[in-house]
C-alpha positions as CSV (number, residue, x, y, z in Angstrom):
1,X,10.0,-29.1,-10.2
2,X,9.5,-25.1,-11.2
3,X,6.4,-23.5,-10.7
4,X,4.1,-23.2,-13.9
5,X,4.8,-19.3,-13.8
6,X,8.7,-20.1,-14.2
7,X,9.2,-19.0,-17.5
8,X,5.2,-18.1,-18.7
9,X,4.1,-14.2,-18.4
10,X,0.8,-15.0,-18.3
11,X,1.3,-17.6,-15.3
12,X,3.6,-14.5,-13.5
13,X,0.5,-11.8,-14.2
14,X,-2.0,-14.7,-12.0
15,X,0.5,-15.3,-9.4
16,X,1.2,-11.5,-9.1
17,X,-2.8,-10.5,-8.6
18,X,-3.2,-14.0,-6.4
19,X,-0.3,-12.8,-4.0
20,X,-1.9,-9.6,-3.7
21,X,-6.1,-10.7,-3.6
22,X,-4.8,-13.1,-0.9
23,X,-2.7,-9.8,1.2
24,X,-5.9,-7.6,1.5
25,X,-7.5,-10.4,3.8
26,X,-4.7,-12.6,4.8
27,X,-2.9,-10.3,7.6
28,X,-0.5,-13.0,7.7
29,X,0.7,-12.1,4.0
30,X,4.3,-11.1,3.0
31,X,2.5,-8.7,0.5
32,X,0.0,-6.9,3.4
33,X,2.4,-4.5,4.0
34,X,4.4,-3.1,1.1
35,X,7.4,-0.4,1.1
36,X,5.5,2.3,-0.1
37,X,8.2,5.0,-1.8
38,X,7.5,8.6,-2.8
39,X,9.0,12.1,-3.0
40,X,9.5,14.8,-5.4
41,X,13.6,15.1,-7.1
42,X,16.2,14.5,-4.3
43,X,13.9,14.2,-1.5
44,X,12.2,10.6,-1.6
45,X,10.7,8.8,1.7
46,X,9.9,5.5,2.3
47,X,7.2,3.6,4.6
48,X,5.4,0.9,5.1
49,X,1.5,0.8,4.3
50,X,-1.0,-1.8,4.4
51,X,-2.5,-3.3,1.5
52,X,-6.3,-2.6,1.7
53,X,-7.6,-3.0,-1.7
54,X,-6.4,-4.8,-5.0
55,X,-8.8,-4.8,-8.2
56,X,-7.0,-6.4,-10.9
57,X,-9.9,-5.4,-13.5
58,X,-8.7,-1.5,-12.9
59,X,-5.1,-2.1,-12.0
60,X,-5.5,-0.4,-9.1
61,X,-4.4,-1.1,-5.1
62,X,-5.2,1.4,-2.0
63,X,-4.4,1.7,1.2
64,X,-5.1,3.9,4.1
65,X,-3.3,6.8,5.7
66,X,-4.1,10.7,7.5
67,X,-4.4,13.8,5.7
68,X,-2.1,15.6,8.1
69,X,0.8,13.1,7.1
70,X,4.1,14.1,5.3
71,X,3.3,11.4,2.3
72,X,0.1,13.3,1.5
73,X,2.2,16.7,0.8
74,X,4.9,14.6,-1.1
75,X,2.4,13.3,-3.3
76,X,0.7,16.3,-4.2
77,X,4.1,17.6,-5.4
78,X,4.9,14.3,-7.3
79,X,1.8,11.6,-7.5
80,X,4.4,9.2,-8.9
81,X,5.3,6.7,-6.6
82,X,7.0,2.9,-6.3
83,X,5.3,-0.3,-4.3
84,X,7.6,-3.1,-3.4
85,X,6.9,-6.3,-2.0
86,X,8.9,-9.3,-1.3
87,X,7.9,-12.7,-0.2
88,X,10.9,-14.2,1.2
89,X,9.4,-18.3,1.6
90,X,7.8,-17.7,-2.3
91,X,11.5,-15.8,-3.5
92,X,9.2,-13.4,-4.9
93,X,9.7,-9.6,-5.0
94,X,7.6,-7.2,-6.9
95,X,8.3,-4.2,-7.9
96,X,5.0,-1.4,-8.9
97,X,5.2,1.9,-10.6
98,X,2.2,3.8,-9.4
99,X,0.3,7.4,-9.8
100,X,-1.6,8.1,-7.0
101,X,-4.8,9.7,-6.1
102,X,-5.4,11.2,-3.0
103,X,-9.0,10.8,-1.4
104,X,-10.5,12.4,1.3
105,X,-14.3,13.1,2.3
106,X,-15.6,12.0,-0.3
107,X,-17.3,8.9,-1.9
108,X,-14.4,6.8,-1.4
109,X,-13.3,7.6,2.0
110,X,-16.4,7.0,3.2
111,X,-17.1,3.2,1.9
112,X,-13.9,2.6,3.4
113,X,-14.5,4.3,6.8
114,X,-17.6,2.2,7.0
115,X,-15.2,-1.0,6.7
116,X,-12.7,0.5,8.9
117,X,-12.9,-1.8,12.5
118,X,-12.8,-0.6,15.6
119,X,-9.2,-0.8,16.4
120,X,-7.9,1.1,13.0
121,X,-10.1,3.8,13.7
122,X,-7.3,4.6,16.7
123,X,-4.6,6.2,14.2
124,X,-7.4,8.8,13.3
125,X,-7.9,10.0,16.6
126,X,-4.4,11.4,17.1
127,X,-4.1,15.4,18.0
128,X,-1.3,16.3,15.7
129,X,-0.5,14.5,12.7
130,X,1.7,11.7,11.7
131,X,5.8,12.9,12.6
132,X,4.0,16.0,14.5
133,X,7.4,17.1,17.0
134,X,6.9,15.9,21.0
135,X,8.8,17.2,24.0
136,X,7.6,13.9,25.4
137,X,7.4,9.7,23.8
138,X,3.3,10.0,23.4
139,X,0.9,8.6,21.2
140,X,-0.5,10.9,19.8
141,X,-3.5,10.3,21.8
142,X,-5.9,12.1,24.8
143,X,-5.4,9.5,28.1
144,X,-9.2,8.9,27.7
145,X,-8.5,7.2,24.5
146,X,-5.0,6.1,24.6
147,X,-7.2,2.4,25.1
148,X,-9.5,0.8,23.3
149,X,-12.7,1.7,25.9
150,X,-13.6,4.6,23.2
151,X,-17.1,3.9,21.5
152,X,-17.3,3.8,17.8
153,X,-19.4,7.2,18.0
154,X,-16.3,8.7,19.3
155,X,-14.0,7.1,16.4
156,X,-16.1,9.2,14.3
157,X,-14.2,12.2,14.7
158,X,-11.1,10.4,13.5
159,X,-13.2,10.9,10.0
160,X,-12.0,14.2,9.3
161,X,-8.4,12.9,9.0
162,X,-9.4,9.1,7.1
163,X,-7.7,9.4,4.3
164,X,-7.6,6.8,1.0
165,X,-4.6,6.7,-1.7
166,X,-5.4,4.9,-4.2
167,X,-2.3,3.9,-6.4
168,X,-3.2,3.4,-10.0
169,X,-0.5,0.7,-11.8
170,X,1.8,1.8,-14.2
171,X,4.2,-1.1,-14.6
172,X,4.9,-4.4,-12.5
173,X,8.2,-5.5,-12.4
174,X,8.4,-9.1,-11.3
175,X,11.3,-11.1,-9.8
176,X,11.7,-14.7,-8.5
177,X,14.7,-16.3,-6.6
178,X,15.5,-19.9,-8.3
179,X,18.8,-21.8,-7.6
180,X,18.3,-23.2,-11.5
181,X,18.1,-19.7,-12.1
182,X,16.5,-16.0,-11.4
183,X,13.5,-15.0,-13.5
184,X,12.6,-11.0,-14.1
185,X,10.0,-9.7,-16.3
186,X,8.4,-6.5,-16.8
187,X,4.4,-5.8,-18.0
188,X,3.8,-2.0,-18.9
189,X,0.2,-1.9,-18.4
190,X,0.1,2.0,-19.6
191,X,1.6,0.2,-23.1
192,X,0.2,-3.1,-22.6
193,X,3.3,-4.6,-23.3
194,X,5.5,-7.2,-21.7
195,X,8.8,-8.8,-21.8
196,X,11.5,-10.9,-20.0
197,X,15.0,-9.1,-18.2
198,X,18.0,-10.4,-17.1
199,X,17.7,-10.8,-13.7
């Protein structure tokens, strides 16, 4: 029996915004942790981020990353970027066209630093940025907080470099896997259009 969102673009546009309300809490989710993909004309880079926020009502996901890292200088060049997620037991892949907005001590960044647990707060605390070049394998990190024994007053100076991209949706681009046959459909939310692809 095929899924009610088989061949129904409405059914697809739930299923879509289900798979990725459930990834922002459920770390167990396929969809958590999208390829994020950005650049600016033959110089493009790939990553993978995790999903922190998805608010269907403004077409909008975010996720969290530092200020000092390479993405933040690519997108500031180019705010254009693509999400793609793939669910390999639902044979679902995903495919978002984004423009991004960088956030950074401001309103934003700090409703989400508030929300930020203990253990996140680590990435922040790093010396040099993200891809920074080491004579030696490190961390990033001073010894005295290369653990988890630092107190949440001392994760505060990670702050400075808490950063929130916020990837406003352009288009989805949906795909499912079926042995009685593929299904692809596209939704231009800029256009508010829609319509079915060969797969």
């Amino acid at each position: 029996m095929q899924p009610t969102y088989y061949e129904n673009l409405d059914e697809i546009k739930k299923k879509i915004w289900m798979m990725l309300d459930d990834a922002v809490t459920n770390r167990s989710s396929p969809f958590r942790i999208p390829v994020f993909i950005c650049g600016n004309q033959s110089d493009f880079d790939g990553r993978i981020v995790v999903l922190r926020k998805s608010d269907q009502k403004n077409n909008l996901l975010q996720y969290h990353t530092d200020i000092r890292s390479d993405k933040i200088a690519q997108l500031k060049l180019n705010k254009n970027a693509v999400m793609i997620f793939y669910d390999k037991e639902e044979k679902i892949q995903v495919r978002l066209k984004v423009e991004c907005v960088i956030n950074h001590n401001n309103k934003i960044t700090k409703e989400s630093w508030l929300k930020t647990q203990h253990i996140s707060r680590k990435c922040y605390l790093v010396d040099q940025g993200p891809g920074t070049k080491s004579d030696v394998p490190t961390s990033g990190l001073k010894p005295e907080l290369d653990n988890f024994e630092f107190t949440m007053e001392q994760s505060e100076q990670g702050y400075k470099n808490f950063t929130v991209i916020q990837c406003n949706i352009k288009s989805m681009e949906w795909l499912y896997l079926a042995a009685k046959g593929h299904r692809r459909a596209r939704f231009d939310l800029v256009l508010n259009q829609e319509t079915w692809l060969t797969p």
